[in-house]
MARZADO-365020 format. One line per 2 residues: for each residue y, z, x of N, C-alpha, C, O. Coordinates in steps of 0.1 Angstrom, whole numbers, plus 5000, padded with zeros to 4 digits. Layout:
BEGIN
Y Z X Y Z X Y Z X Y Z X ~ ...
This chain:
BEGIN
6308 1114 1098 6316 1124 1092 6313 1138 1098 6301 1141 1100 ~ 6325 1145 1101 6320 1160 1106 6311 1164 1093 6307 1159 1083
6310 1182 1101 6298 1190 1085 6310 1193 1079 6310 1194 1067 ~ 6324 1196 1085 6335 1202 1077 6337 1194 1067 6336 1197 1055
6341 1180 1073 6344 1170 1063 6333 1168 1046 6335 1166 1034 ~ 6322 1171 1055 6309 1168 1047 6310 1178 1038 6305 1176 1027
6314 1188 1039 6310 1202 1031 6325 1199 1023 6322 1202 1012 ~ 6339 1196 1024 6348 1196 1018 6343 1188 1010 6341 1193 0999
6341 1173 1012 6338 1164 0998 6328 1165 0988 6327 1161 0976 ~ 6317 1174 0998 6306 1177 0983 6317 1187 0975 6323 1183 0965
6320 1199 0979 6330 1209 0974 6338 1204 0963 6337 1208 0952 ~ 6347 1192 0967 6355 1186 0960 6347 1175 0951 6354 1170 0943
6334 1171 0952 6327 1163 0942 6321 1168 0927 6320 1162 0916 ~ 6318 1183 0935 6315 1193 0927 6325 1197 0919 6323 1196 0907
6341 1202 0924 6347 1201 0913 6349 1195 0905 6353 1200 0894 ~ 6348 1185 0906 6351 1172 0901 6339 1170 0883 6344 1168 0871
6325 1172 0887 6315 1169 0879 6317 1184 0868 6312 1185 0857 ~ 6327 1197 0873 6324 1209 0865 6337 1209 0859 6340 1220 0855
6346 1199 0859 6364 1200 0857 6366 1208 0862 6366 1219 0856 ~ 6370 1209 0876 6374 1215 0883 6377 1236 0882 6386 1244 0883
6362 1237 0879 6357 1253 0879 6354 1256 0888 6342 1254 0889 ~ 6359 1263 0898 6351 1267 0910 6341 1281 0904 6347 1292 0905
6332 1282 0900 6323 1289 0891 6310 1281 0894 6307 1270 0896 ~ 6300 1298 0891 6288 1292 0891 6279 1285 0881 6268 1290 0880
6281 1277 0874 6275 1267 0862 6269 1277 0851 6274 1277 0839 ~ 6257 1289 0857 6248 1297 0852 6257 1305 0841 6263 1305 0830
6256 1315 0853 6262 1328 0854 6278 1328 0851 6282 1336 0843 ~ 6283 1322 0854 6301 1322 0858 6306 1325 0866 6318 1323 0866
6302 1331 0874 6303 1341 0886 6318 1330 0898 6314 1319 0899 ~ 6325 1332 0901 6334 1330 0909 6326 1330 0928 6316 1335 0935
6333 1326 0930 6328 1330 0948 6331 1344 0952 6322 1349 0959 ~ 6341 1350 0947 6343 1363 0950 6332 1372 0945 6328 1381 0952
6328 1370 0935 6321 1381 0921 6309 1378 0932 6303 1388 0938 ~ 6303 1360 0936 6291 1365 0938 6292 1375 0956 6285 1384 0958
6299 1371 0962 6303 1379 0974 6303 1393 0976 6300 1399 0986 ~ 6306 1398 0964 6308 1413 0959 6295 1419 0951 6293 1431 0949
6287 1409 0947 6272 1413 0944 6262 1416 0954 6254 1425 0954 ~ 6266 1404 0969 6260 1413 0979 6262 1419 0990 6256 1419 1001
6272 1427 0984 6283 1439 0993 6292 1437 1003 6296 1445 1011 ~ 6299 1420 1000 6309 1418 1009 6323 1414 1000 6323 1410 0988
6336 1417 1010 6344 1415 1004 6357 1400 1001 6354 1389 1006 ~ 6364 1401 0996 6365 1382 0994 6373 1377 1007 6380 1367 1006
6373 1384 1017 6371 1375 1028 6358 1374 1037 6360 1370 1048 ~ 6341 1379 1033 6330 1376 1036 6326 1390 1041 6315 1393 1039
6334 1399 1047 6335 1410 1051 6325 1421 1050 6324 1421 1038 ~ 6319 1430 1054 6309 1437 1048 6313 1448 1039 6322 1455 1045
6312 1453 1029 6326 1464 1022 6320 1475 1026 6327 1485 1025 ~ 6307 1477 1032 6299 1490 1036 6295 1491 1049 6287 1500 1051
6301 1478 1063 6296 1481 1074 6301 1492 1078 6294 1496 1088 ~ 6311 1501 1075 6308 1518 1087 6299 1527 1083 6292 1535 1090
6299 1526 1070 6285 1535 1066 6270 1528 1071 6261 1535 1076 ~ 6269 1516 1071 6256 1513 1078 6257 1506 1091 6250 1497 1094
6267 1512 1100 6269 1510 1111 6263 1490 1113 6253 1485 1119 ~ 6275 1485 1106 6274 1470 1107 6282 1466 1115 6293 1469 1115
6277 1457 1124 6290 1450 1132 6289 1434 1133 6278 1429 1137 ~ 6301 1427 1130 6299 1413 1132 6291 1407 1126 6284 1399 1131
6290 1412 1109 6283 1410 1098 6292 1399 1089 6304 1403 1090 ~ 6292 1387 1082 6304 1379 1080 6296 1373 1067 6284 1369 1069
6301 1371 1056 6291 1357 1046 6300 1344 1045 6310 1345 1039 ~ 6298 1335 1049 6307 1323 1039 6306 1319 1027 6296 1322 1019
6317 1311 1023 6315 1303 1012 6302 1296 1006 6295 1297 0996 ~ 6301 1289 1022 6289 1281 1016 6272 1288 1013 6262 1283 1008
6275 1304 1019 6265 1307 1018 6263 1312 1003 6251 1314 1000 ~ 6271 1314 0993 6271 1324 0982 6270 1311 0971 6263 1313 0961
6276 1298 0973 6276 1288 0961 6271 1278 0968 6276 1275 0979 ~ 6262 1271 0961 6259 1257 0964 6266 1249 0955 6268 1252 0943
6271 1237 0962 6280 1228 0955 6272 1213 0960 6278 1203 0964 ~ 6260 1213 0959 6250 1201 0962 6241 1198 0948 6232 1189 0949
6241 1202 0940 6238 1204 0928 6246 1193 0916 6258 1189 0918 ~ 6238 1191 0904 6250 1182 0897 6260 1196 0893 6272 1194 0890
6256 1206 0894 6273 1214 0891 6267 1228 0900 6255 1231 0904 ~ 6280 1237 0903 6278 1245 0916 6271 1258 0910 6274 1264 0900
6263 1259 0918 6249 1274 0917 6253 1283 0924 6259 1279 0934 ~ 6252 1297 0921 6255 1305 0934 6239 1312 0932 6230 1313 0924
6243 1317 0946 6231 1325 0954 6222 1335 0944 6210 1336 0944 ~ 6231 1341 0935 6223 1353 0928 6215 1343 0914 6206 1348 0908
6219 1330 0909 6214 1326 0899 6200 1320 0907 6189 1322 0900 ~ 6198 1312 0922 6191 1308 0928 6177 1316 0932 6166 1311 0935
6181 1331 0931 6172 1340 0935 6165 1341 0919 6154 1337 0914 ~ 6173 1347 0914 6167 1351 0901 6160 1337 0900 6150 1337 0907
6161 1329 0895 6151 1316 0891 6139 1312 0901 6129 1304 0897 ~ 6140 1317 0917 6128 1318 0923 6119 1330 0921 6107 1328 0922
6123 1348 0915 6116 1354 0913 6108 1347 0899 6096 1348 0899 ~ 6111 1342 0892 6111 1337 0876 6098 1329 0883 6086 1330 0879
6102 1320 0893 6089 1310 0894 6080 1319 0902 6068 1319 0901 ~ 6085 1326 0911 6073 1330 0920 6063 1338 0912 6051 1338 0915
6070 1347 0900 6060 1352 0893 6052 1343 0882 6046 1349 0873 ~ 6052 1329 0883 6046 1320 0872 6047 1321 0859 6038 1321 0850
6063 1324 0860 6069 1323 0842 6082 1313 0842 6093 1316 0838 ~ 6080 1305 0845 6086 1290 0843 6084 1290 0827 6093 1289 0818
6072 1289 0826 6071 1287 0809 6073 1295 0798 6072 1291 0786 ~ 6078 1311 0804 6082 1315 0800 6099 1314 0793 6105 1316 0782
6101 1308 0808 6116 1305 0806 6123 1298 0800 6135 1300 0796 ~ 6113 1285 0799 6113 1277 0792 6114 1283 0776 6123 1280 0769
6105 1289 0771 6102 1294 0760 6117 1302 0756 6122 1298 0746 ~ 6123 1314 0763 6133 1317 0759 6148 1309 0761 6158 1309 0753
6147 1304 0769 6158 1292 0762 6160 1284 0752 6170 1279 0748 ~ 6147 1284 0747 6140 1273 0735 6147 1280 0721 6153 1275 0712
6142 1296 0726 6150 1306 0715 6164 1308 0716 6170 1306 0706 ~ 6169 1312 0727 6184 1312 0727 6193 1297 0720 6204 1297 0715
6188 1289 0719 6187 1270 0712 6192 1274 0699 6203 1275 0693 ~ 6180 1277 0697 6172 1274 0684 6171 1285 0675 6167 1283 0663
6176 1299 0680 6170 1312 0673 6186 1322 0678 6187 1334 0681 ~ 6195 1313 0677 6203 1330 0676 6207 1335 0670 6212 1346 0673
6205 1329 0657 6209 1341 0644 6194 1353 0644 6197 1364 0641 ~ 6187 1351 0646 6173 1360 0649 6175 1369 0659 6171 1381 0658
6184 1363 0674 6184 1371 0683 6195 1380 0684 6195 1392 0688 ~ 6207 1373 0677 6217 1383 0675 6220 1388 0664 6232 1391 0665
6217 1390 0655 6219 1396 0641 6232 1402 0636 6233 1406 0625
């Protein structure tokens, strides 16, 4: 199978497992939203290369959402959850999920 082919049917497997949301599972974030979080526009584009004298600067799809996942992740939820581990508060995280569960009449009053 080409990578094109390969990358269309995870794409399309992934819709499949999220009823067809092209969204990021987490966050919600669209392909566009996360695109535009790190300063490109929704055709991958840079929205700020003449001010920082960018050229032949480009993002794809596949770079902003993973769709290899049981449901599709984008880039900015993947970061954030590596800073979370790299600072060794996994168990933290754990811990506030446990409360978001279990405690939102407490958390949101």
């Amino acid at each position: 199978m080409s990578d094109i082919t390969t990358e269309f049917r995870r794409w399309f497997e992934a819709l499949d497992r999220s009823g067809g949301k092209d969204r990021c599972y987490l966050c919600r974030r669209a392909p566009a939203e996360v695109k535009n979080f790190f300063g490109f526009d929704e055709d991958g584009q840079a929205t700020e290369a003449a001010t920082f004298g960018l050229e032949d600067v480009t993002l794809e799809k596949s770079d902003i959402l993973s769709y290899r996942s049981l449901r599709p992740i984008c880039a900015v939820c993947q970061l954030n959850l590596e800073g979370i581990m790299a600072l060794g508060e996994g168990a933290v995280l754990l811990e506030v999920l446990r409360e978001m569960r279990e405690e939102r009449d407490r958390l949101w009053p």
